[in-house]
Structure formats: C-alpha cells, structure tokens
C-alpha positions in Angstrom: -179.9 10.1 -2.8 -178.7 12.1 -5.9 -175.8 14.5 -5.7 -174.8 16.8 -7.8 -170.8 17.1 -9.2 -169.2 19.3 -12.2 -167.2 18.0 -14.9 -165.9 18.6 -18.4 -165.8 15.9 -20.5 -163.6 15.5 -23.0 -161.8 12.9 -25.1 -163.4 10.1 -23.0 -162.5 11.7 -19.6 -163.5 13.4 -17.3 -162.1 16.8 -15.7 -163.5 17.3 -12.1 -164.4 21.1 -11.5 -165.1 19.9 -8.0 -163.9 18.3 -5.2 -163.7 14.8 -6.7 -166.6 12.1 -6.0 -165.3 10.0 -3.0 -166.6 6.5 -5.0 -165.4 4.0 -6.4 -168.4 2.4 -8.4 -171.5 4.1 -9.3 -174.5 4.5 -11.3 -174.5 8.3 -12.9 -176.8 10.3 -15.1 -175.1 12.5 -17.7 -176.7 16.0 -18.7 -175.2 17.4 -21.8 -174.7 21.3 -21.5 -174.1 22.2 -25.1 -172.6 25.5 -25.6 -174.5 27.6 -28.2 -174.4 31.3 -29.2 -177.4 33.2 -29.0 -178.7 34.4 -32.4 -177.5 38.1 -33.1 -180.2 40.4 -34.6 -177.9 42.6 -36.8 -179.7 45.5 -37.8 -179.7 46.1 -41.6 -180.3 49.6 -43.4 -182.6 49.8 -46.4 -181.3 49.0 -49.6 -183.1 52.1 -51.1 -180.7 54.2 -49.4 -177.4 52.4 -50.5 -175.0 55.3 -52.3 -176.9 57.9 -50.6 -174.8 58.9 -47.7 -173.0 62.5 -48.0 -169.7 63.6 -46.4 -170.7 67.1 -45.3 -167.4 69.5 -44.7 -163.9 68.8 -43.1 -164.4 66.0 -41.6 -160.2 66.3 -40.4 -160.5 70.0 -38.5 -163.1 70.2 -35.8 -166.3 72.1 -36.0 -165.3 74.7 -33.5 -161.7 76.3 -32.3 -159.8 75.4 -29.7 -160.1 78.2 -27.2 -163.9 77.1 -27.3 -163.2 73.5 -25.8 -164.0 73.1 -22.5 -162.1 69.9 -21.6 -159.2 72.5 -22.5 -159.7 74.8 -19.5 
C-alpha cells in the first residue's frame, strides 16, 4: 500500500513536514517539486512613442481648491 509523507530535502537529508514515517526500512519513490516562477508578460510601449510624453500644468498644486474636496467635509 502506498502512503503519502512530505519532506524537504536538502543537503542529503531529509526535513519531515509531517508526522514522521513510523519505519525503519523501506522502499520509497521520490517526486521532485521544483520550484519555478511563472513567466511574467511585461507589457512594453511602442518604441515610436519614446520622447513623446508631455507634462501638462502643475503637476505639485492640485487641479481644484480645497474647499471643493469632499473627503475634507
């Protein structure tokens, strides 16, 4: 019968993650879990548009007063 335990293995040993195997000898088959990062799909702009971008007005003060903010009232 086949039972399943979880372990790291690292440096030639192994780190139970579970309640320990209660065995002294036995027959095991090892599947490797290798830890890989999904691909990110960075989204790129155009080069044709490189230099184009344009700062339009104060970009310090805000676009309308105070007495017109409502998380103010």
């Amino acid at each position: 019968m086949l039972k399943n335990y979880e372990a790291i293995y690292e440096n030639g040993r192994l780190t139970w993650l579970t309640a320990q195997p209660p065995i002294q000898n036995a027959r095991v088959m090892i599947t490797i879990l290798e830890e890989t990062s999904p691909p990110t799909n960075r989204r790129t702009p155009p080069t044709s548009i490189a230099g184009k971008g344009k700062t339009l007005g104060n970009i310090i003060s805000p676009i309308i007063d105070e007495q017109e903010w409502e998380c103010l009232k």
